[in-house]
N, C-alpha and C positions, 0 to 999 in steps of 0.2 A: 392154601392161603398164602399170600404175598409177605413178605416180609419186612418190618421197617430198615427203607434201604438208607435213610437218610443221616440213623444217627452218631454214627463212625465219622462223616465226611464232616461236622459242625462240632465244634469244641465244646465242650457242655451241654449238648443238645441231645434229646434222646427224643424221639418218637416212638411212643409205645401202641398206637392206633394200624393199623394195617395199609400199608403202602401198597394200592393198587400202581398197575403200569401207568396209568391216568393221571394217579396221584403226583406223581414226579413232575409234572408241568406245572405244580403249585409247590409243592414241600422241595423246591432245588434250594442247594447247599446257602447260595448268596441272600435268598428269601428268609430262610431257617437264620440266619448269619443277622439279618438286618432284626427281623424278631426277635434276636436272643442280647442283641444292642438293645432292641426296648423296654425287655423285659429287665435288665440289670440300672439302667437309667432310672425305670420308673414304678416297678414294681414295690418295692420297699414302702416308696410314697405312698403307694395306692391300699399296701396294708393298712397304712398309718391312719390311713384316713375313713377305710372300712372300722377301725378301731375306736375315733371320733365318734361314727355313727352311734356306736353299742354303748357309749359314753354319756351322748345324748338319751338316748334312750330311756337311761337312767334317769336324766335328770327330769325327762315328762313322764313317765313312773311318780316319782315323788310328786310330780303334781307342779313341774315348772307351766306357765304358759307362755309360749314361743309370741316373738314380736318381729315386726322390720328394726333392723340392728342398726343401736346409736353409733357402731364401729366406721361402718358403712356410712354415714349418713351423705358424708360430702360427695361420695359418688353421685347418691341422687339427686343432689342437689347441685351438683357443678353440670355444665354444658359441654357435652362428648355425644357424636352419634358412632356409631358401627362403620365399619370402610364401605366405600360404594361394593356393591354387588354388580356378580357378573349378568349381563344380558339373559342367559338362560335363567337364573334364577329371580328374574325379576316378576313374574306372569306364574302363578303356583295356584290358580283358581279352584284345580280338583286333583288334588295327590292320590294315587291309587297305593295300595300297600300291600304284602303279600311276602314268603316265604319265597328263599333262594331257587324253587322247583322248575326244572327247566320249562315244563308249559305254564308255569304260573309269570315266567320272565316274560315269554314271550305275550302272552295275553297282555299283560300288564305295560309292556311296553310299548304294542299298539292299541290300546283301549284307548285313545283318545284324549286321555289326562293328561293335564301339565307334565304332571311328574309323577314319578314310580320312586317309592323307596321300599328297596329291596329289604328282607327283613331276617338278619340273623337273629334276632332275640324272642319276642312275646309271639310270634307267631311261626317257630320254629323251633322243633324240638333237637335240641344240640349234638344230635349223636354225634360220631366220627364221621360218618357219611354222608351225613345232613354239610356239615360244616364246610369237607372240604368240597364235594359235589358241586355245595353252592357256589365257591371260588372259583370253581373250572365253567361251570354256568354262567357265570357273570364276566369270565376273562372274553368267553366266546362271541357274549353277548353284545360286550364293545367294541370286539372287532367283528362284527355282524354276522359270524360263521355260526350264532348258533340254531341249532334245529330237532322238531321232536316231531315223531310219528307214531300217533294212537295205534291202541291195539285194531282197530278199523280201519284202518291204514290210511286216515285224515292226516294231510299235512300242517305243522306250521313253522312260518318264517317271519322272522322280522319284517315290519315295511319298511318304506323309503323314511317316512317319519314317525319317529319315535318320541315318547317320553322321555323327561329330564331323570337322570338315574341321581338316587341318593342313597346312602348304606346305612344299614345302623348297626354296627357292631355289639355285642352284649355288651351288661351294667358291669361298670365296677366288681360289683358284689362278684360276679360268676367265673370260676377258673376254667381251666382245661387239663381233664386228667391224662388227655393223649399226649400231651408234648410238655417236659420237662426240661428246665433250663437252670443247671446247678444240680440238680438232684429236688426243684421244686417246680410245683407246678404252674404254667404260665397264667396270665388273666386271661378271660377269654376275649374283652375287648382290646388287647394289644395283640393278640393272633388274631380276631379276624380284621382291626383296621392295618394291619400290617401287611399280613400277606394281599388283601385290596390290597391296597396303597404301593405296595412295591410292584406290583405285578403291572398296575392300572393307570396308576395318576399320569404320567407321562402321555400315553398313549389317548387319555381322555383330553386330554391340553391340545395333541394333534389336529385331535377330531372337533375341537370348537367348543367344548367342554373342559369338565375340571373334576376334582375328585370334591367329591361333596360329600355330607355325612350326615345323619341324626345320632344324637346321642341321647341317651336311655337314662332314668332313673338319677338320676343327680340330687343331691340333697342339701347343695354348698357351694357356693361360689368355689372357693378350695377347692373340688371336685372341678368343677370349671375350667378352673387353675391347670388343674396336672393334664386336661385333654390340653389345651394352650399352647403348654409346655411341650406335650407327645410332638403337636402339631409343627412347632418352632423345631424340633429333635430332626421329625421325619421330612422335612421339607428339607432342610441343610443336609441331612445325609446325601436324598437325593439332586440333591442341587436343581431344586425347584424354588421357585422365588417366595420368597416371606407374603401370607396374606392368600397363596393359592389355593388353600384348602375353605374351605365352608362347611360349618358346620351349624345345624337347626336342634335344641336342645329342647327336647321334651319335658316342659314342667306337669310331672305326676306325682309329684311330692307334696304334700303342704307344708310341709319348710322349705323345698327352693320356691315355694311360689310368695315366701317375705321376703325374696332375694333375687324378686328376677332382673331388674335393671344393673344388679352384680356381677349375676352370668353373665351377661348381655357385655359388661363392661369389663371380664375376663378375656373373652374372646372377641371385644371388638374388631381386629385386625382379620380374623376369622370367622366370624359370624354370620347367619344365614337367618337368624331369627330364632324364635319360639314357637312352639307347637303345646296347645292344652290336650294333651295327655287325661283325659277326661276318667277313663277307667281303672287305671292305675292309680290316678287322683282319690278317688274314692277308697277302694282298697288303703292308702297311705292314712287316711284320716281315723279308718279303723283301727290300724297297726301301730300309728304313730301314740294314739291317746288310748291303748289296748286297755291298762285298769282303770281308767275314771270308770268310778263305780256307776254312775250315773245316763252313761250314754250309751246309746244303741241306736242304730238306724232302724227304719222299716221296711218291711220287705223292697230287695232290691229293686225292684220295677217302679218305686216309688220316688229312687232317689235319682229323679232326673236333672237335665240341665236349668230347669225352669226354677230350681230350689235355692232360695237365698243365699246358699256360701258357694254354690255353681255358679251362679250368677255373679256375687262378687269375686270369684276365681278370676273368669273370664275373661269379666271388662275391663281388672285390672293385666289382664297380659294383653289385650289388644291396646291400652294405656300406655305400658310399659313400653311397648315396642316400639310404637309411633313416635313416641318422644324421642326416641333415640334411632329412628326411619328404618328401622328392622323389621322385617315383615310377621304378619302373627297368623298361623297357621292353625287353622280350629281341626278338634277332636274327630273321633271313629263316630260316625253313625254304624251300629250293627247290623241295623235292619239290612238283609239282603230280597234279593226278586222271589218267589215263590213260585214257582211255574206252574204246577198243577191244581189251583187255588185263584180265579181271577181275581176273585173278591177279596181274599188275603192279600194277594201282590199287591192291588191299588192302595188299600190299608196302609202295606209297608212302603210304598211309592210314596205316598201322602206323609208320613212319617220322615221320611228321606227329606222331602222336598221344606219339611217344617222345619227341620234341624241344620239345614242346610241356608234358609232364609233365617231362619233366626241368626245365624254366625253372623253371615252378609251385614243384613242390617245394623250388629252390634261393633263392626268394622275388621270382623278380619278378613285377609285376602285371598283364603282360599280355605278348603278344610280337604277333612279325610273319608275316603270308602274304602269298602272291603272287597267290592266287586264288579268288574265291569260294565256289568250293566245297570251301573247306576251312575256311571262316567253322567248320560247327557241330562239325568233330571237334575243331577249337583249343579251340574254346569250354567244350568239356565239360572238358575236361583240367585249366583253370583254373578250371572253377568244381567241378571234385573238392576240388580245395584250398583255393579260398577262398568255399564256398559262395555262401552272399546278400552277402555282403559286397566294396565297391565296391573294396578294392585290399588289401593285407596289408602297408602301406608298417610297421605295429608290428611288423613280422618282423625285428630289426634286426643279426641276425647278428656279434654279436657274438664268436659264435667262430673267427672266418674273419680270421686273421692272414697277409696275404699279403706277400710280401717283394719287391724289384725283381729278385730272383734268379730267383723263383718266374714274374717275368712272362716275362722273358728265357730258360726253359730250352725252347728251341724244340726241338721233337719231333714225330710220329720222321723218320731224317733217310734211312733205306729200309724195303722197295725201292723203287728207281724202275726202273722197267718200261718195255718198248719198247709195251705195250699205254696205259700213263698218260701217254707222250711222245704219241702219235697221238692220243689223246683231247683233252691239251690245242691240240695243232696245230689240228684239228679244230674245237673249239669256241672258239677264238679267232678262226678264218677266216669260220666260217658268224657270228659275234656280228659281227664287224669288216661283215664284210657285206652285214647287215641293216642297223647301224645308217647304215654310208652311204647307205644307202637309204635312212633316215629313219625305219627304229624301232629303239630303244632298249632294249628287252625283246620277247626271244626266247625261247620255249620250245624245246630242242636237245636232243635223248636225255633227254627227261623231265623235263627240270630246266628248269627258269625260270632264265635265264639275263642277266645287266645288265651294265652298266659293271664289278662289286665283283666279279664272279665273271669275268668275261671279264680282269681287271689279274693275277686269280692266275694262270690258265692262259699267261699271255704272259711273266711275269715269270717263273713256275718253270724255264719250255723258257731262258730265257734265264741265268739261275741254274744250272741244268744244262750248260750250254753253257761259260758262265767260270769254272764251278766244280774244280775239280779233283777234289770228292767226286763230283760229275757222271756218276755211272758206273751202267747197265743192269746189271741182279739177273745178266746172260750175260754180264758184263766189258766190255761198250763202250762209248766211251768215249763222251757226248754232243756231238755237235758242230755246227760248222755245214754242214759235207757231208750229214751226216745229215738235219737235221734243212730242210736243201732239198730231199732228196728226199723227205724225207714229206708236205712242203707241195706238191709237184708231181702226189705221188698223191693226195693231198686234192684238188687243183683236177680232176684226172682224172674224180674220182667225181661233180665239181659241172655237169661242163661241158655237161648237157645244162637245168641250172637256169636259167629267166629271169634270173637275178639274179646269174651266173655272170660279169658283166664287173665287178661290184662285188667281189665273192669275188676275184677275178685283183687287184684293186686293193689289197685288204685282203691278202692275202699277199704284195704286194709290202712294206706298209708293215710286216707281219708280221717277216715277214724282213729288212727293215732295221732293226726296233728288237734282236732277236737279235742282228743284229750287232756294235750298238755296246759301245764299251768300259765304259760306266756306263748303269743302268738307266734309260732311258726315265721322266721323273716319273713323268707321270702318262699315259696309251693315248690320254684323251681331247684332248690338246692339236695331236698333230699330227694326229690325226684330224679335228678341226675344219678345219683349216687346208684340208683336203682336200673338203670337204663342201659 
């Protein structure tokens, strides 16, 4: 085994993850040097305001209910749009998404979508390997050297045209135990938009591009703020011009989504838009209002986009955006292709193409997939509606008056069913136990499956369980007897799978976050720990 060669040569900087010879073309001394600048600039911040989080927390515990902020107000109501955007990012009709993995780069960057955002976070499980691999993948990537060859000895390569690259670095919330700066551990979105950004922005400005970004999990203008601020830090280091970075913020929160004309107005100089975060959104409404005694959703397959506080989620971020000419980039359709199943496939085609024209027609300018071959049904869908034209940001919805009532009327709250309690068991167990194995998105009964859909299925059974409304469409009652022994006949069904002592691991942690008395933040954090 290789040794960390880097942390002698960086003052405070210790790399405790394993330095292959590979590794050295990302972890060099002046990279580790620019990231250990970001981490002492803004690190403290970013506790500060992870600390906010757990404060709030408190106060909707007691039973606060969250509003659009009179603080705020005159933002919204004063006249500011976002900087113009660059040319590449003005055309975002079908964003393909996907994990750092060298054929998943490559797929993703010729499937024919606008745009590819590459994905350190929900759909990437954050080993050391994972992390930096994906850097070196994506360095090659930009300078079009890179290349994979199956075990069939099938070739692949970039083509001549490619997709718009966009990053999304982990949340706030998530550190990095391999690289410490002081004797603590760095964030893990200042290590990955960093070493990007130092390795890359340059070289993407060359080539007719820019470093572009999504950002994860925001719950705050503030939050907003200190990316802003990173932004303002890392541009003047490198002596790249104020306004060259773009970044698209994923509203999956129901608190930033009382605040999105905020974000928006945070990083106006920087801004690339908003993106509805659809699943994670979900998951946050459970987490965010964990003890109202009162509320429970229904089995997850119920709570689609069609349901009143989806609906007003939506209209008002494709509202939001418009007004201020930032593009609004709709959510993950999970449905993937089916190959061996015609009649399943056209089902999930059909499905695709529904949730794809439903976006369209409600005015965003583009949305999201999981897999390439669903690049041309998306595609069609949005250009029904917006023909030759590169986005419909004039669509400005002016009749879409949403209230904090309208976001909060969470629905519906049955049935829940003994067949939607084993489904989430289920695809909590098999996602939990892939990703300790080291991938991050799984396909499981059809659906593409990540981080955003794996926090709903574990938070419901556990909602279920403390809930009192918690009760099967046959009267009984969820609990934790119950729901041990379905996790017991879940592992039954597994125990002839290679990957079946990971599965046994992930239902133990399964079952120890159901247990507890307050919901688990976030799935990914003691999962790391385990990893």
């Amino acid at each position: 085994m290789s040794t960390p060669k880097m942390s002698s040569k960086v003052n405070g900087v210790e790399v405790k993850g394993e330095v292959k010879p590979e590794y050295e073309e990302i972890l060099t001394p002046d990279a580790l040097s620019f990231v250990a600048k970001l981490h002492r600039s803004f690190n403290a911040t970013r506790l500060n305001l992870l600390e906010e989080r757990a404060k709030r927390q408190k106060r909707l515990d007691a039973g606060e209910r969250p509003d659009f902020l009179d603080s705020t107000r005159g933002i919204r109501e004063s006249k500011w749009t976002i900087a113009p955007l660059p040319k590449d990012l003005l055309c975002r009709r079908v964003e393909i998404t996907g994990p750092p993995e060298r054929k998943m780069i490559i797929n993703a960057f010729n499937s024919g979508s606008d745009a590819y955002m590459c994905d350190f976070e929900d759909s990437n499980t954050p080993s050391w390997q994972n992390q930096i691999e994906g850097q070196i993948n994506l360095k090659k990537a930009i300078r079009r050297n890179l290349q994979f060859t199956d075990e069939k000895g099938k070739e692949y390569k970039l083509n001549d045209k490619i997709a718009t690259l966009s990053v999304r670095p982990r949340g706030w919330h998530l550190s990095e135990k391999h690289v410490l700066i002081d004797g603590e551990r760095t964030s893990g979105s200042l290590l990955d938009f960093g070493l990007f950004f130092y390795h890359n922005a340059k070289e993407q400005l060359v080539r007719g591009s820019g470093p572009y970004f999504y950002l994860p999990k925001l719950e705050s203008h503030h939050e907003a703020r200190l990316w802003n601020d990173v932004f303002v830090f890392a541009q003047k280091e490198l002596g790249i011009a104020q306004g060259t970075i773009k970044a698209t913020v994923l509203i999956e929160t129901i608190l930033a989504a009382l605040e999105m004309e905020e974000i928006l107005y945070e990083l106006r100089d920087h801004s690339a838009g908003l993106n509805a975060g659809r699943w994670d959104y979900i998951f946050s409404c459970i987490k965010k209002f964990q003890h109202n005694p009162d509320f429970v959703f229904a089995d997850r397959g119920l709570i689609t986009m069609n349901t009143s506080f989806m609906r007003a989620y939506c209209l008002q971020l494709v509202k939001s955006c418009h007004k201020r000419e930032a593009p609004a980039i709709g959510g993950m359709s999970a449905l993937i292709p089916i190959r061996n199943d015609p009649a399943a496939n056209e089902k999930a085609m059909n499905g695709v193409r529904a949730d794809k024209a439903r976006d369209a027609n409600d005015g965003f300018d583009g949305g999201w997939i999981a897999h390439p071959g669903l690049v041309d049904v998306a595609m069609e869908e949005f250009k029904k509606v917006l023909g030759d034209r590169l986005n419909q940001i004039d669509k400005k919805r002016d009749d879409v008056n949403v209230t904090a009532k309208d976001l909060l009327d969470f629905g519906p709250n049955k049935p829940i069913t003994e067949q939607g309690l084993k489904m989430n068991i289920s695809v909590g167990i098999r996602y939990l136990g892939s990703w300790l194995a080291g991938t991050g998105c799984v396909p499981i009964f059809n659906l593409m499956e990540d981080a955003a859909t794996a926090e709903i299925s574990r938070s419901q059974v556990w909602q279920w369980v403390h809930s009192k409304n918690g009760v099967l469409d046959d009267g009984r009652k969820v609990t934790v007897e119950l729901v041990h022994c379905l996790i017991e006949n879940e592992i039954e069904t597994l125990k002839s799978d290679p990957r079946i002592d990971y599965y046994k691991k992930a239902a133990q942690i399964f079952e120890d976050i159901v247990k507890k008395d307050s919901l688990e933040e976030f799935l990914t954090l003691p999962l790391y720990e385990n990893l």
